[in-house]
C-alpha positions in Angstrom: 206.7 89.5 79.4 207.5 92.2 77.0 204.0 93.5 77.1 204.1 93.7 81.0 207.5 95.5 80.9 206.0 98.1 78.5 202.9 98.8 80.6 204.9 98.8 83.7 207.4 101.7 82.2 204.3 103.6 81.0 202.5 103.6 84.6 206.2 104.4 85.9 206.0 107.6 83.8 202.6 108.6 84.5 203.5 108.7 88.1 206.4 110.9 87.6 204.2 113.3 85.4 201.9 113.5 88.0 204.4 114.4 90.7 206.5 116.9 88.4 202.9 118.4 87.8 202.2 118.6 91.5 205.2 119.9 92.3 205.8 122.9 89.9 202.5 123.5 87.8 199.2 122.5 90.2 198.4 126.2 91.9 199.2 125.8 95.6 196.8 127.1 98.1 197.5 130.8 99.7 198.3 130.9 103.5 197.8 134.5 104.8 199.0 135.7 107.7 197.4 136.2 110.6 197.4 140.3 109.6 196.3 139.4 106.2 193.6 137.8 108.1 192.5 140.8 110.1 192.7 143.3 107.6 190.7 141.0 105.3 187.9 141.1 107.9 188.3 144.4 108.8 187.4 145.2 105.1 184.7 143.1 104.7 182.8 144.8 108.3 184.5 141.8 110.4 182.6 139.3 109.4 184.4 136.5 110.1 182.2 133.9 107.9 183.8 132.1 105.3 180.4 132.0 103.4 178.6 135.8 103.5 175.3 135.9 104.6 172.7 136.1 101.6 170.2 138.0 101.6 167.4 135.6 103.0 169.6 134.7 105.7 170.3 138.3 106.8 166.5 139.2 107.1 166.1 136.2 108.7 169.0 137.4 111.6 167.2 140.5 111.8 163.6 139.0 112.2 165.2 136.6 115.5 167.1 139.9 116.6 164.2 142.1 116.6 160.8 140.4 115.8 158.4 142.4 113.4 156.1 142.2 116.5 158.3 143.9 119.1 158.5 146.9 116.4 156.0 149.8 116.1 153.7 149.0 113.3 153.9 150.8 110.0 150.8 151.3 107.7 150.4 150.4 103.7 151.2 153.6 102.7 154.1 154.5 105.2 151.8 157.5 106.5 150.8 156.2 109.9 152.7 154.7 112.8 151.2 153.1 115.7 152.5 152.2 119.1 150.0 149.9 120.4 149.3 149.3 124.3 147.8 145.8 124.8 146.5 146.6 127.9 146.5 144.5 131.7 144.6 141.5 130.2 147.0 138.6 129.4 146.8 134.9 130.4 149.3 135.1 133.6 147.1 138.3 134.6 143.9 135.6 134.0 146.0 133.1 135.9 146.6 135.4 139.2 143.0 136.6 139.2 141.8 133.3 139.8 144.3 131.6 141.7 144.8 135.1 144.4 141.3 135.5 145.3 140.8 131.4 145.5 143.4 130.9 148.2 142.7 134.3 149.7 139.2 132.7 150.5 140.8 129.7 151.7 142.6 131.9 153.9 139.7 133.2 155.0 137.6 130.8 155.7 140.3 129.1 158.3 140.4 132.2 159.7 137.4 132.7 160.8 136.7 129.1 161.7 139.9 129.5 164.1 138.0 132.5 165.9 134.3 130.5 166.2 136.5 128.0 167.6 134.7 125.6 164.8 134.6 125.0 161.0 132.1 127.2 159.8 132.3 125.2 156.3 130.4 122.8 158.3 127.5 125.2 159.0 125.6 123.8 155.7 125.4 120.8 154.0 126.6 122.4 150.7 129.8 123.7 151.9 130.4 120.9 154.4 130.4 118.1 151.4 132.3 120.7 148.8 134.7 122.9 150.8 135.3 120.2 153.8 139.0 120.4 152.8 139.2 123.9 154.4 138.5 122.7 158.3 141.3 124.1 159.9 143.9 121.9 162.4 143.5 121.7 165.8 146.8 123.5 166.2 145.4 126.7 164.5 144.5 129.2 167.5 142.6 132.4 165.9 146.1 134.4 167.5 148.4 135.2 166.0 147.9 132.3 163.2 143.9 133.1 162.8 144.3 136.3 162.6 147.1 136.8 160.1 144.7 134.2 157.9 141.8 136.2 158.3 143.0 139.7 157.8 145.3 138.5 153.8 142.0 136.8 153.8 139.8 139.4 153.6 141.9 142.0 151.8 143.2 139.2 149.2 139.2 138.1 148.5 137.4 141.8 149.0 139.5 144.4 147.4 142.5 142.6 145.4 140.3 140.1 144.1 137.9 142.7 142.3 140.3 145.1 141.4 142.4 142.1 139.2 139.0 140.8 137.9 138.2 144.4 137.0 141.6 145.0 135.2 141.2 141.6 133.2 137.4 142.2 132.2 137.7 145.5 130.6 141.7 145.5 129.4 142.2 148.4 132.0 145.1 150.0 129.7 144.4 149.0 126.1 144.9 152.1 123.6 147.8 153.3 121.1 150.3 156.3 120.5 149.5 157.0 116.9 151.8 159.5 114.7 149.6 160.1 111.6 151.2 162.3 108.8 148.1 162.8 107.3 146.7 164.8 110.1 150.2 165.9 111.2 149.4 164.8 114.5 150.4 162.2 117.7 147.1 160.9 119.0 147.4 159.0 122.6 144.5 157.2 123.2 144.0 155.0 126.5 140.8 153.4 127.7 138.9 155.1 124.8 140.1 158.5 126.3 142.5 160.7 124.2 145.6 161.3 126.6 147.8 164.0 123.9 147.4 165.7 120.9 150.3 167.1 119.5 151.2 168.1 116.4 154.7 166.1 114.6 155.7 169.0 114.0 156.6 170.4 117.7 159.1 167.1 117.6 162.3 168.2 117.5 164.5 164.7 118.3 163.5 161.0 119.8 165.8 160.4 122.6 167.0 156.6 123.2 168.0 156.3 126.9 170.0 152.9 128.0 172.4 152.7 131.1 173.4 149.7 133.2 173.5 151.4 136.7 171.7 149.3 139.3 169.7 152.4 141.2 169.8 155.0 138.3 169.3 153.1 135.3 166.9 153.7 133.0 166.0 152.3 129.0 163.4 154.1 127.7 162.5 156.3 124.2 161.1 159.5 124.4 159.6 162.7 122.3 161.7 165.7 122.8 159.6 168.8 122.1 160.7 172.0 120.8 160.4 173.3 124.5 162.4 171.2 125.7 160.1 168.6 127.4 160.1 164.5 127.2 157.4 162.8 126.8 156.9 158.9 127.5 154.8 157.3 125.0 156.1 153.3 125.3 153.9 151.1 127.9 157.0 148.9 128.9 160.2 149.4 127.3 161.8 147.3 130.0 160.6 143.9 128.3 162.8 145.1 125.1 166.2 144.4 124.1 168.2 147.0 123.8 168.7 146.2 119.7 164.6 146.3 119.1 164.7 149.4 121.8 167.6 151.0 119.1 165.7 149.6 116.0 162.4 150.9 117.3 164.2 155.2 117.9 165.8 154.4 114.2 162.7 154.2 112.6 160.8 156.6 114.9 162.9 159.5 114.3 163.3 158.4 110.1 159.7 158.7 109.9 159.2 162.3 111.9 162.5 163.3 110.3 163.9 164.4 113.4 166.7 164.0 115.2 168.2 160.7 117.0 169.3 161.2 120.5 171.6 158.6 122.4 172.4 158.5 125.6 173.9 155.3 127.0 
């Protein structure tokens, strides 16, 4: 009994201990204000994390942001900077040019078969057994339905069709906009034709160009000269965000040491 009375004064203590040193010693934690707060972020750039960002996890923001392959390419030796035009070919492009002139000649086909007044798939054996799914209806008359079929028909099949298969075949468009400070020179190349040649040095600023308005509107980067004149040397700067489109003038104008130009 004496034994259990001992222990239980003991554990009566501790608990007492504990609570004094709670109470006065134990740091407490510091509430700020809510203008603490915001002059705490405002210091540290607003960032609002509780963790900053390391340094992996920054570049790693800035690759999703602005993908190294939205961005003009840099060589080895930081002496060359490309702008490089892929051209018309791409696998929608592929996609359209086989798909168009297909249905154009479907098109086509009924057309004419609705002013012969018969199926002219049926006129041999071939096209009977392999393109019998293009008899036309009875309700087809060659006006105005014919017609209409036969004219996007012919157009769709004779001149579209070629000109997209001609496009995709040879990259109609392919080249690159090349500042090279070796040669102090911008070499435009398209087709395997040179377009310019001008030296850096008649750069006097890279405009950035970005505005909202519906009719208007434009989001583009050119070369100003010293004369005054812009030249256009993107393909299609309305596929870019306007953070690549910003990151993209940045590094253009730090590498011909010119000046940047907003206007937004």
């Amino acid at each position: 009994m004496a034994k259990g009375g001992f222990i239980l004064k003991w554990l009566v203590v501790a608990i007492f201990g504990r609570t004094l040193y709670t109470a006065f010693v134990s740091p407490r934690p510091q509430v700020s204000t809510p203008r603490e707060v915001g002059r705490a972020a405002e210091n540290e750039g607003r960032n609002t994390f509780k963790t900053p960002l390391s340094t992996d996890d920054r570049q790693l923001l800035q690759d999703w942001m602005a993908p190294p392959d939205q961005l003009m390419e840099l060589s080895e030796d930081g002496m060359i900077l490309r702008e490089k035009y892929p051209g018309g070919r791409s696998a929608t492009s592929v996609f359209w040019a086989i798909v168009q002139p297909a249905v154009s000649l479907g098109f086509l086909v009924v057309g004419v078969s609705a002013y012969f007044g018969e199926p002219i798939v049926d006129w041999t054996p071939i096209t009977s057994e392999y393109l019998g799914f293009l008899r036309p209806s009875e309700g087809i008359n060659f006006l105005p339905q014919g017609a209409f079929m036969s004219f996007y028909g012919f157009f769709g099949f004779f001149i579209f069709g070629p000109i997209q298969w001609y496009i995709n075949i040879f990259n109609v468009g392919q080249g690159v906009c090349e500042f090279n400070k070796n040669d102090g020179m911008m070499y435009m190349v398209r087709n395997g034709d040179m377009i310019r040649e001008i030296p850096l040095t008649d750069f006097q600023a890279v405009k950035f160009e970005w505005t909202n308005l519906a009719i208007t509107g434009s989001r583009d980067l050119y070369l100003v000269t010293q004369e005054g004149q812009e030249i256009h040397f993107m393909d299609d700067p309305e596929v870019y965000s306007k953070y690549v489109l910003e990151k993209r003038a940045s590094k253009l104008s730090e590498f011909l040491g010119v000046e940047l130009l907003v206007d937004d």
